[in-house]
C-alpha positions in Angstrom: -109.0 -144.6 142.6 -108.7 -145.4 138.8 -111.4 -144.9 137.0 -113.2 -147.9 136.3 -113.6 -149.7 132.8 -115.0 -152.7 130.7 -113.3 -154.7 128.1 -114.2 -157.8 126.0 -112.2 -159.4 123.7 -112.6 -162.1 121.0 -115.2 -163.7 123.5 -116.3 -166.7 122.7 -118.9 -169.2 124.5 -120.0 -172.7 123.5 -122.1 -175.1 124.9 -121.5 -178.6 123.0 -121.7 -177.7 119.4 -123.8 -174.8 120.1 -121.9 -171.3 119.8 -123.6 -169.1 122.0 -120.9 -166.0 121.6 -119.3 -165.7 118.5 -115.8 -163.5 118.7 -117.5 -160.5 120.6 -115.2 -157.7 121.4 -116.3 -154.1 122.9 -114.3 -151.7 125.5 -116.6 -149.2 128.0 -114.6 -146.3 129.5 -115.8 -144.5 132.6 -119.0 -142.3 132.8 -121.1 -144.7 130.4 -124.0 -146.6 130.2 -124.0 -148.7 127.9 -127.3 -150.7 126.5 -127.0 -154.4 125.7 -129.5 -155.5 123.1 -130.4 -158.3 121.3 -133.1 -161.1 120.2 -134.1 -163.9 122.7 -131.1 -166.6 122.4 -129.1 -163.4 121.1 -126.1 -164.4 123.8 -126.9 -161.1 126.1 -127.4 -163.0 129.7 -124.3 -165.4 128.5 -121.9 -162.1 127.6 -123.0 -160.7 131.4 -122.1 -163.9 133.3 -119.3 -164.5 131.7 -118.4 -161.1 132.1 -119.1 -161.6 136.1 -117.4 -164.8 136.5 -120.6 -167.1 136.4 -119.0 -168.5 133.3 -116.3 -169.2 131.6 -115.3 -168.4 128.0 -114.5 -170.6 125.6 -111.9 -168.3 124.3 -111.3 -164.5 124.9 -111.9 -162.9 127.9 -114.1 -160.1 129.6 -112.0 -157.7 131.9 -112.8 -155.2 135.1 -110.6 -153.0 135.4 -108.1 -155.2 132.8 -108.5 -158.0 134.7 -110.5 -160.9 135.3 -113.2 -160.1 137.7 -112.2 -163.6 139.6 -109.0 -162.3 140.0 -110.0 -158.5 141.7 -110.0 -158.1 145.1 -113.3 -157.5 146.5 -115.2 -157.8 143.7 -118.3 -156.3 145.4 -116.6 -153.2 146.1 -116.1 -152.9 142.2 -119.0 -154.7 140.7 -122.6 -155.1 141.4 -124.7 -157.1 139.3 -128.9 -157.9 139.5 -129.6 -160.7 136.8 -131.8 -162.8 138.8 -134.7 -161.7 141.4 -136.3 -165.0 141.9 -133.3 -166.7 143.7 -134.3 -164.9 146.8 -135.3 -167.7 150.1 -138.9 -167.1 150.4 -138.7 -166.9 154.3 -136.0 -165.1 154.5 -136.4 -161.1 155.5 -135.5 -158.5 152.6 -133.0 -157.1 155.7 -131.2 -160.8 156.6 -130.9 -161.6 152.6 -129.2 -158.4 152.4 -126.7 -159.1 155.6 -126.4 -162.4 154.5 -124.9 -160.5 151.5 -122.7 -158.5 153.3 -120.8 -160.9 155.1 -120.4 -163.0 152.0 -118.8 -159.8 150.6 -116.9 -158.2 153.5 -119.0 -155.0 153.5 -120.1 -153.5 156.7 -123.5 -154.7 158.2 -124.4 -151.1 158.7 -124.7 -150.7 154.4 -127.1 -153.2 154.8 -129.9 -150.4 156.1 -128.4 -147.5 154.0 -129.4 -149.9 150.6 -132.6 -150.3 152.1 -133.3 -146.5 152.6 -131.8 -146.2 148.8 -134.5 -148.5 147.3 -137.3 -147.1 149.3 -137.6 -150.5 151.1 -136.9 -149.4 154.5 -140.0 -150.1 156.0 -140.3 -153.6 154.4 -136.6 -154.9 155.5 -138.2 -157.5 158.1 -140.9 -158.6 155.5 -140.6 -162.0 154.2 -139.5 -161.9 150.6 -141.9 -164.0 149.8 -144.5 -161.7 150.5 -142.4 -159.1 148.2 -144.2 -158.3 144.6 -142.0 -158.5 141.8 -141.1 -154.7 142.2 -139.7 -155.5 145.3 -138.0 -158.0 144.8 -136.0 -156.0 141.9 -135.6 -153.3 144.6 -134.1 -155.7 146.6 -132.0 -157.2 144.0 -130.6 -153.9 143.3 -130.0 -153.3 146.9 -127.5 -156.3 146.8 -125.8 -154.4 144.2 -125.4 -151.3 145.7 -123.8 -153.2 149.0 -120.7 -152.8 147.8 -120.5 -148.9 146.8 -119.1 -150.4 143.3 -117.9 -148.3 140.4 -119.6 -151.1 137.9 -123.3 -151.8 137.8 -124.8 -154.8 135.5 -128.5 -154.9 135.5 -130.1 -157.8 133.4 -133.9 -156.9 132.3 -133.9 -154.6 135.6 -137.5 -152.5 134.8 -139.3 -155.7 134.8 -141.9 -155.2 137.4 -141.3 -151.5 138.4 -144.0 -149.0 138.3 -144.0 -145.9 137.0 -141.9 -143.9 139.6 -139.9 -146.9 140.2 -139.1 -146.7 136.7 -138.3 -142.8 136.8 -136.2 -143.6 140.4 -133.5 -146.5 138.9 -133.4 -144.0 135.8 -132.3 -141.0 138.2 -129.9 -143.8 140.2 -128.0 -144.9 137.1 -127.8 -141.5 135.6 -126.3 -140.1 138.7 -123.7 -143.2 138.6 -122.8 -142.3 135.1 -122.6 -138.9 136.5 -120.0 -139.2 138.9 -117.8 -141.5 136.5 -118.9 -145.1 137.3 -120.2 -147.7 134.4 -123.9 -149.1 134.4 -124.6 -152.0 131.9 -128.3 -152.4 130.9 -129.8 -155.5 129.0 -133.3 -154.7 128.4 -136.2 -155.1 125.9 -137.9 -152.0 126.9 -136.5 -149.7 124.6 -139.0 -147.0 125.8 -137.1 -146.9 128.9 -133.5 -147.2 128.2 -133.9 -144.7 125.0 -133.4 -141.5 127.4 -130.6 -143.2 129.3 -128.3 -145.2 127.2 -124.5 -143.5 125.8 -123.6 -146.3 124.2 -125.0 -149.8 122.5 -124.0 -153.2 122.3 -125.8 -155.0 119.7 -126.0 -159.0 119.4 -127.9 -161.1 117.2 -127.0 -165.1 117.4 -124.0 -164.5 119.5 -121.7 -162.1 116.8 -121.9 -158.4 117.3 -123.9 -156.3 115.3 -123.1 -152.6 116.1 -120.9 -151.4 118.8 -120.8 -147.8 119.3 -122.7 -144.5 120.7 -126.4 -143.8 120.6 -125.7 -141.3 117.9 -124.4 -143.3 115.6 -127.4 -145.4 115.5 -129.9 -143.2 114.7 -127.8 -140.4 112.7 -129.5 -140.6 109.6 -132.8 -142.2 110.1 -135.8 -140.2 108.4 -138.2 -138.8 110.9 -141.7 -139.7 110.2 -145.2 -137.9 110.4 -147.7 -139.7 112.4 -151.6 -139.0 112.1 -154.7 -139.9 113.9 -157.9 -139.0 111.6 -160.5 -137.8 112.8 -162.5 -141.2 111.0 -159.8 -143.8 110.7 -162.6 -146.6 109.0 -164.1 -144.1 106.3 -161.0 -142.2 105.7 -158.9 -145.2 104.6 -159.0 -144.7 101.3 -159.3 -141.3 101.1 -156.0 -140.9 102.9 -154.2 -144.3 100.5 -155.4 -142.2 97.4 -154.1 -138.6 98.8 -150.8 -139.8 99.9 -150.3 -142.1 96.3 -151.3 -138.6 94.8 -148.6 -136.7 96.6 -146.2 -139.2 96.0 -145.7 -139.8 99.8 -144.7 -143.2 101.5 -148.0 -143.7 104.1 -148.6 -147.2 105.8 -151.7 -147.9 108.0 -150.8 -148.9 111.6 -153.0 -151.1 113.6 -154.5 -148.4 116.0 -155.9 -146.8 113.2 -153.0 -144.3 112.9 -150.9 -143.4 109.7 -147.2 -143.2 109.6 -145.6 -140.9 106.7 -142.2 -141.8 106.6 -139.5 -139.2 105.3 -142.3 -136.2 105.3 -143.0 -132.8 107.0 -146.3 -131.6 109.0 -146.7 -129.2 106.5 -146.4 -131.5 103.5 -148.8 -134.1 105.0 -151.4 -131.4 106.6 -151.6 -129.6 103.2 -151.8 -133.1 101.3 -154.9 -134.2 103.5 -156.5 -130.6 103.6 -156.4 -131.0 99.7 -158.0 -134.2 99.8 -161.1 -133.0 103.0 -159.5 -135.6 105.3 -160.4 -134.6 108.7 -157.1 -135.1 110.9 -157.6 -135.0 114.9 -154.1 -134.7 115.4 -150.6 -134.9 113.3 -147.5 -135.0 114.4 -143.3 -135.2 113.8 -141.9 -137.8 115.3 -137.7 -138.2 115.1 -136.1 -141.4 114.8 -135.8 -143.3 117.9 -133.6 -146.4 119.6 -136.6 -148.6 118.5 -136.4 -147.8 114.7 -132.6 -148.4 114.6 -132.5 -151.3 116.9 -135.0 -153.3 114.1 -133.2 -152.4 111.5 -130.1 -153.7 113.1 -131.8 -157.2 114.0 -133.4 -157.6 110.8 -129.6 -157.2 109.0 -130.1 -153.8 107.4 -127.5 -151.3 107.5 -128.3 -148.1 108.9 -127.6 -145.2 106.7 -123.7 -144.0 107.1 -123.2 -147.2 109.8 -122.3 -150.2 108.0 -123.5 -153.2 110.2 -120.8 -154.8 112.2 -121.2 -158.7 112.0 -117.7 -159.5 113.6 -115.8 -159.5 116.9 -112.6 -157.7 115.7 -111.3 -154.2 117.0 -113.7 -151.3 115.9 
């Protein structure tokens, strides 16, 4: 089987006079997952449909495979997608929505109980779905993903409602998909969760494309920070302001009472608050992470060494 890749080029979406994607162009080989960020109203759930077929582009095109997906043959068996787990008929079993599924697809009926094992909702398949919590109901939606064994998985927002090991088991699913050479799109604001996962990142803010490239990229170059809690957070306030202005180190006072050192070493900052009898509970070095870079990106700052990408075009 060919190995499976994404492509969007010069896409374009509007709405009226509203441009919701702006000349957006990105290409995905095999083995990634790729991160799709973005504000509220940034275009990310417009890029997916359009992607799947739920819409049409205005101009450009998005490509499975180099082709349409409305044009692919069996499009379950190369695409699964979850953006949506409300749509679900209340009454309707977790096990018939699935079958349902499957015949709509063409996938054998017997997939229907192997998805069900998969999400670890075996022994609620002839539950009502409207008795499922929200957990579920992701679990199921991901089940109608899976039906089809695709090479291609799009998840829109898919952590939303997942417990911890939920969390930790759709982490281990999509990394074995990259694994064994398949594709797995993720829009998400929970950075916390995709920062482990993610090879690559889309970035959109108002519909153009702000970065487009791998992880690495994004954060070669940040500063790593220092982050300490003191022992006294209220009566050490000052102390630590006038130690750090002193040292000529950037500090900043976070809302939990922590203090971030921007740029600095533990060694710099312990001996700078020794100096100064601040009593620290705990200090640590933190590295840059996906959060850092993904604000800076947003708030149109140019990461260090990455200029920021503000048009569709070719890399």
């Amino acid at each position: 089987m060919t190995a499976p890749h994404l492509e969007v080029r010069g896409l374009t979406k509007r709405y009226g006079h509203r441009t919701v994607l702006d000349d957006v162009s990105c290409s995905v080989p095999a083995g990634t997952l790729v991160g799709l960020l973005g504000p509220n109203g940034s275009g990310k759930t417009t890029l997916l449909r359009v992607l799947l077929g739920l819409e049409r582009a205005t101009r450009g095109e998005a490509l499975v495979n180099g082709r349409p997906l409305a044009r692919v043959a069996d499009p379950a068996r190369h695409v699964g997608a979850l953006l949506d787990c409300t749509w679900f008929h209340p009454r309707r079993t977790g096990r018939d929505h699935l079958r349902w599924m499957s015949e709509a697809a063409g996938v054998r009926r017997t997939r229907v109980d192997e998805v069900l094992e998969l999400t670890g909702l075996a022994d609620h398949g002839r539950d009502p779905v409207g008795s499922y919590s929200l957990g579920m109901r992701q679990r199921l939606g991901i089940a109608g993903a899976l039906l089809g064994d695709p090479d291609v998985l799009v998840f829109d927002e898919p952590f939303n409602g997942l417990d911890h090991a939920a969390t930790r088991w759709l982490a281990e699913l999509v990394a074995e998909r990259v694994a064994a050479g398949g594709i797995v799109v993720m829009s998400s604001h929970q950075l916390a969760e995709l920062d482990p996962l993610v090879d690559r990142l889309l970035v959109l803010g108002r519909g153009r494309r702000l970065f487009d490239g791998p992880v690495g990229d994004v954060v070669a170059g940040l500063t790593s920070e220092v982050l300490v809690h003191p022992l006294t957070p209220e009566r050490d306030h000052d102390a630590i302001r006038r130690a750090a202005e002193t040292a000529g180190l950037l500090a900043r006072p976070d809302a939990d009472g922590t203090w971030t050192f921007p740029g600095a070493t533990v060694e710099t900052v312990s001996t700078t608050l020794a100096d100064a009898a601040v009593p620290v509970r705990h200090i640590e070095q933190r590295g840059a992470g996906l959060s850092d870079a993904y604000e800076r990106l947003v708030q149109g700052q140019s990461l260090p060494g990455t200029p920021v990408r503000t048009g569709g075009g070719t890399r």
